[in-house]
C-alpha positions in Angstrom: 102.6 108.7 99.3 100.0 106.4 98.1 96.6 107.1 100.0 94.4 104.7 101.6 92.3 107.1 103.7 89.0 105.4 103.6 89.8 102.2 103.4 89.1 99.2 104.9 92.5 96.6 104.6 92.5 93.0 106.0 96.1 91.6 107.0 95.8 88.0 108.1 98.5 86.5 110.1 99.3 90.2 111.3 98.8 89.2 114.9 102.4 87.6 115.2 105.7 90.0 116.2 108.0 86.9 114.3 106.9 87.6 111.1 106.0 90.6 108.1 102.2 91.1 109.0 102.6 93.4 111.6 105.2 95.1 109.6 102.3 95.1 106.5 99.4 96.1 109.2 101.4 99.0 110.0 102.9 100.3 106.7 99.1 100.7 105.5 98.1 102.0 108.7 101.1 104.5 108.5 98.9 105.1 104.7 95.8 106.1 106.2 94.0 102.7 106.1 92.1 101.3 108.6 94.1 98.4 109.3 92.0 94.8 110.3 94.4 92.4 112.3 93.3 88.9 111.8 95.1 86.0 113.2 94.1 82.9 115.7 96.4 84.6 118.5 94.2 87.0 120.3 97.2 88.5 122.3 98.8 89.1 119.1 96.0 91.1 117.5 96.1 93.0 120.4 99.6 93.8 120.4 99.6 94.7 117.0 96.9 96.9 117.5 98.5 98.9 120.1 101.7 99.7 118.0 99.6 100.9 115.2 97.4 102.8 117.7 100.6 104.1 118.9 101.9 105.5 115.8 98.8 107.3 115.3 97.1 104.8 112.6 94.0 103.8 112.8 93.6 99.0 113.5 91.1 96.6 115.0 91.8 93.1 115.7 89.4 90.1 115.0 90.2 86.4 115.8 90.5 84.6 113.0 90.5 80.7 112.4 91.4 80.8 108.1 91.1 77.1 108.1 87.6 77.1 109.3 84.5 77.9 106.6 82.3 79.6 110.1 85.4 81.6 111.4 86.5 82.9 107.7 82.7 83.4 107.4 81.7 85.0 110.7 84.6 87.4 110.7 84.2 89.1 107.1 80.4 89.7 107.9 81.7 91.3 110.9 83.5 93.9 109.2 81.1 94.3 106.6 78.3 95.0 108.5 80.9 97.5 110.8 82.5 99.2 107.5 80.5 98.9 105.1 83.3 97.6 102.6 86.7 95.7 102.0 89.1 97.3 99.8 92.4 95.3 100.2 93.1 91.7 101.5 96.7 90.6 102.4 96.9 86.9 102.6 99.8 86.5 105.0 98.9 83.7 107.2 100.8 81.1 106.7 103.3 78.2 108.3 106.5 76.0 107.8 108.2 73.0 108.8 112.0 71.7 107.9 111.4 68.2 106.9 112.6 65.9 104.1 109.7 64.3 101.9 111.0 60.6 103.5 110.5 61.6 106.5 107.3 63.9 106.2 103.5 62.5 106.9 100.2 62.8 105.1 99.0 64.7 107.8 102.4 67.4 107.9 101.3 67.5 104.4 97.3 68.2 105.6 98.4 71.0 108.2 100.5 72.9 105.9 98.2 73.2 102.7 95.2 73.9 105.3 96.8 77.2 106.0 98.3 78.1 103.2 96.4 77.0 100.5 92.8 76.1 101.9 92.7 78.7 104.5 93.8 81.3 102.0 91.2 80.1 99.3 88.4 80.4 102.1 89.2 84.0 102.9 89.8 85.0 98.9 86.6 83.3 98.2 84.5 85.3 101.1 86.5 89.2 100.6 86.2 88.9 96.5 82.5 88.2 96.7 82.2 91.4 99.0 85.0 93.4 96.4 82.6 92.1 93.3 79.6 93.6 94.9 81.2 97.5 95.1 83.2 97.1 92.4 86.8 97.4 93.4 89.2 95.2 95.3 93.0 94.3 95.6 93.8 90.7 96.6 97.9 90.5 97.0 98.9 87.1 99.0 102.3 85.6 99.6 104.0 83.6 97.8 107.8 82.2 98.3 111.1 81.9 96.4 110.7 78.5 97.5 107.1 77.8 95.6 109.4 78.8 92.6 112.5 77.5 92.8 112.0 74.3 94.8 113.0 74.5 98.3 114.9 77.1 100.6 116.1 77.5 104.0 113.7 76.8 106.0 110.2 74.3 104.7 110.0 72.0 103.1 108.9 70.1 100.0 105.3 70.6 101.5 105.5 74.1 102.0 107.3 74.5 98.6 104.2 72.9 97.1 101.7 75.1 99.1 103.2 78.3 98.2 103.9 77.2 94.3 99.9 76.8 94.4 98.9 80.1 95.7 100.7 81.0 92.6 98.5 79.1 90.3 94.9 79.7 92.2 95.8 83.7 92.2 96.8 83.7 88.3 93.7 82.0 87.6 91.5 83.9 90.2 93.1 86.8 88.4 91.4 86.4 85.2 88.4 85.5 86.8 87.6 89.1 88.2 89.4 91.5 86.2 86.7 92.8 84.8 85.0 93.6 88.3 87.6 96.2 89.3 90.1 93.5 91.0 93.5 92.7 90.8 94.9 89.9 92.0 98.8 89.6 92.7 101.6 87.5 94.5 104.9 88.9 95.9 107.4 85.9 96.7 109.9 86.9 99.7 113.5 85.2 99.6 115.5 85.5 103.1 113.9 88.4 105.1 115.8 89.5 108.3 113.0 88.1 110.9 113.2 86.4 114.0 113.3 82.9 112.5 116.3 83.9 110.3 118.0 85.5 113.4 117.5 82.2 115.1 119.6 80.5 112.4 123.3 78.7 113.2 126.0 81.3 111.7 127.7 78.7 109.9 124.0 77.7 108.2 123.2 81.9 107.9 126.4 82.4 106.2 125.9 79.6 103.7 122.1 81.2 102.6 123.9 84.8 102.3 126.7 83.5 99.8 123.5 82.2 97.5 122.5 86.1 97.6 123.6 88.4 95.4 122.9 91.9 97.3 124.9 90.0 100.2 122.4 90.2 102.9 118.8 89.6 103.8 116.0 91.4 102.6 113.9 93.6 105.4 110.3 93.1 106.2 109.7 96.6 105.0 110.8 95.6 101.5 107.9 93.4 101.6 105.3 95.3 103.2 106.1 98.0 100.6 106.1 96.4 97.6 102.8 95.0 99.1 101.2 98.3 99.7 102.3 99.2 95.9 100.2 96.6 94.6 97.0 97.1 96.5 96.9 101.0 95.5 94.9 102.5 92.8 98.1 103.3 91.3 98.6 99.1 90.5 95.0 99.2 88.9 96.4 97.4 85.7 98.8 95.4 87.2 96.9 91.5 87.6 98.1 88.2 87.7 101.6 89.0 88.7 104.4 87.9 90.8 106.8 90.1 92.4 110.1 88.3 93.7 111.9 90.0 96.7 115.0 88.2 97.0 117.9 90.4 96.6 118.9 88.3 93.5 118.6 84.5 94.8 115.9 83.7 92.1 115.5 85.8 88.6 112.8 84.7 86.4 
């Protein structure tokens, strides 16, 4: 059991039951951590919060807006000034749309990086410079086997992009504050069993699963634990690294 009593872990996007942030929220909860849910959907956060309350783990929920500078601002001086620190932040947050490039606008282009790229750069930017003052930190965000190999089952070339350059920034960002007692690291989920694959045409479900070589989806769990892996003590000299959770799909 890695042990993250004591600390203070930020999960954004956690607020949704559709995707892995929950999952994540509740696998460091189930750790000892005190787990922050921070998503745009206030119901969510709440939700989330109850299950991990449930299980006995210890959560609180903040609205969060990653694509705005005041919300990403506002809501990590709230948790500073109520826990005195941040020790881990998952950047999960994240959307998708299936459209061709002919067919895609500059603005489907706009929406998607302003999550996933922009929204997730505001959010590094404002945890690291809290991490760099106490010395410590884990940054782990997620990636796709579709910023890697070009494409997938459900974005598109848009998406791809985005999730290829959360690759690049964390590499770089990497380097940047290894020396200040944070690592910085990517995991890059193939086809997990959620509800958006579960919502998939058989006949389109059983063409993805022939492209995998374990035969079957991966489960959110798989994620959320190789997550939890890399923001431990235990990963202290692992930096600038991708982990690919794919069941076989994509091999570097």
């Amino acid at each position: 059991m890695l042990d993250f009593n004591g600390q203070v872990v930020i999960v954004t996007g956690s607020g949704s039951p559709k995707g892995i942030g929950r999952v994540i929220a509740r696998t460091f909860a189930k750790q000892g951590a005190v787990a922050i849910i921070a998503d745009i959907n206030e119901a969510g956060i709440n939700e989330t919060v109850d299950v991990i309350k449930a299980e006995g783990g210890k959560a609180e929920g903040f609205k969060l807006d990653v694509t705005s500078e005041d919300s990403v601002k506002d809501f990590v001086q709230k948790v500073v000034d109520k826990y005195g620190r941040i020790d881990v932040l998952v950047n999960n947050a994240g959307i998708s749309q299936k459209v061709t490039v002919d067919d895609m606008t500059l603005k489907d282009m706009q929406r998607i990086f302003s999550v996933n790229m922009f929204g997730l750069f505001l959010i590094t930017q404002a945890c690291v410079r809290v991490m760099r003052k106490q010395k410590y930190g884990r940054v782990v965000s997620l990636s796709s086997v579709s910023g890697k190999r070009g494409g997938g089952v459900f974005g598109g070339a848009h998406y791809s992009a985005s999730k290829a350059a959360v690759l690049g920034f964390s590499k770089n960002l990497a380097r940047e504050v290894a020396q200040d007692g944070i690592t910085v690291n990517c995991v890059a989920p193939g086809l997990i069993n959620t509800e958006i694959w579960k919502s998939l045409p058989k006949e389109d479900a059983d063409k993805v699963i022939a492209g995998i070589p374990a035969g079957h989806p991966g489960e959110t769990s798989d994620v959320a634990n190789a997550i939890v892996f890399l923001a431990s003590k235990e990963a202290g000299y692992i930096t600038g690294e991708d982990i690919d959770i794919n069941g076989g799909s994509h091999m570097d």
